[in-house]
N, C-alpha and C positions, 0 to 999 in steps of 0.2 A: 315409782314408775315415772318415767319422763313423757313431759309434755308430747314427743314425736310419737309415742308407744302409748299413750293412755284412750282406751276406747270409749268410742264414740258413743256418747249418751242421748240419741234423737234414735226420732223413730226414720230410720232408711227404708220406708218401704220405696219399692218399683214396681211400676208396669207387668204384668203380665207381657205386653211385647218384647221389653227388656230382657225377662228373665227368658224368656224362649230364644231370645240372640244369645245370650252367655250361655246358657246350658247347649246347645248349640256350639258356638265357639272352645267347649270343654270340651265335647262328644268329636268334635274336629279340628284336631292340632297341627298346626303348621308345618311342625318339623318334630326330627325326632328330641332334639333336646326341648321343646315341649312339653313332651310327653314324659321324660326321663325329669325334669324341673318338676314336677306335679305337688303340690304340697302334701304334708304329712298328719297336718289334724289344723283345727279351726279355733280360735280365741273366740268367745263369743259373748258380748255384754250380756250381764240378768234385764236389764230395763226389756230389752227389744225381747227375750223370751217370754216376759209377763206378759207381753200386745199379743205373743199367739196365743196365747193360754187364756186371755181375755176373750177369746174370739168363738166361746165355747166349743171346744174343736173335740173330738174322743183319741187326737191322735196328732203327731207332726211329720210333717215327708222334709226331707232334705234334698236338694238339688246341686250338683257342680255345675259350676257356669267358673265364665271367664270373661270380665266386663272390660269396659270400652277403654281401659287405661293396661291392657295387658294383663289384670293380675286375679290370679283362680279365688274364686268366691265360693259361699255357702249358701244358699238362699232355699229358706225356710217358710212352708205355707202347713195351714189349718189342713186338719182331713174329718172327715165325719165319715162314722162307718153305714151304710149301705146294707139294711136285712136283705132284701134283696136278690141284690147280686153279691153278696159279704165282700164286699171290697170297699177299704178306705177310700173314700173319692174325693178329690182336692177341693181345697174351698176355694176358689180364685173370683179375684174384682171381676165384677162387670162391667165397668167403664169410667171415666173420670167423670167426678161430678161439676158442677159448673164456677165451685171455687176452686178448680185443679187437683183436688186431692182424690180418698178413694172409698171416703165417708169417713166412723168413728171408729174408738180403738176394739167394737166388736165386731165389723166387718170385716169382710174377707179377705185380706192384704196377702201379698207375698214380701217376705223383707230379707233385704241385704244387710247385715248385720256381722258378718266374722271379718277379721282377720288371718290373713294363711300363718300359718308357721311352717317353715321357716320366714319371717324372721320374730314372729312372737311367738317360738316356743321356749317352755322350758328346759334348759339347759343341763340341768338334775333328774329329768325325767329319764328314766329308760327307754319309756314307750317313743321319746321324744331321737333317741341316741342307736334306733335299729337300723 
């Protein structure tokens, strides 16, 4: 894999405001070639999947967003399910703390972590080639 196409091994977490702008900006396309460009599945590092699964979560919700650079993301947070009202309820940051971050890797983060395919899909895929 080449250095342009090798994924990103940090942790991408974002804001909570962030990801309500990009899932937002997904949910409202500009135009129609937008909407018709939409990508087709997600590349996604293991590193950043083990910080949710650090975060002892019973579940993970996935989100489409579209961040400040134009290009459709995946952004993945913690769920705990809810006897309750039986619903998975998101785990989200409460605020930044006073070194800038959004505490440790069991807190409740949302994180920015795929890449779209196209252009890092597989090219041998079927599922990739419908």
């Amino acid at each position: 894999m080449t250095g342009k196409n090798k994924l990103r091994e940090k942790d991408t977490e974002i804001s909570l405001e962030t990801a309500e702008k990009w899932a937002k900006n997904w949910r409202d396309p500009k135009s129609d070639s937008d909407f018709k460009n939409k990508v087709r599945a997600y590349l996604i590092p293991k590193i950043n999947l083990e910080l949710v699964l650090k975060q002892g979560i019973d579940a993970a919700r996935a989100y489409i967003g579209v961040n400040d650079a134009g290009e459709q993301t995946l952004m993945i947070v913690g769920t705990r399910y809810n006897e309750k009202t039986g619903i998975y309820e998101d785990m989200l940051p409460k605020g930044v703390d006073v070194k800038g971050g959004y505490g440790d890797e069991t807190s409740p983060a949302i994180y920015d972590f795929s890449q779209p395919c196209p252009p890092q899909g597989d090219p041998s895929s079927p599922l990739n080639n419908m």
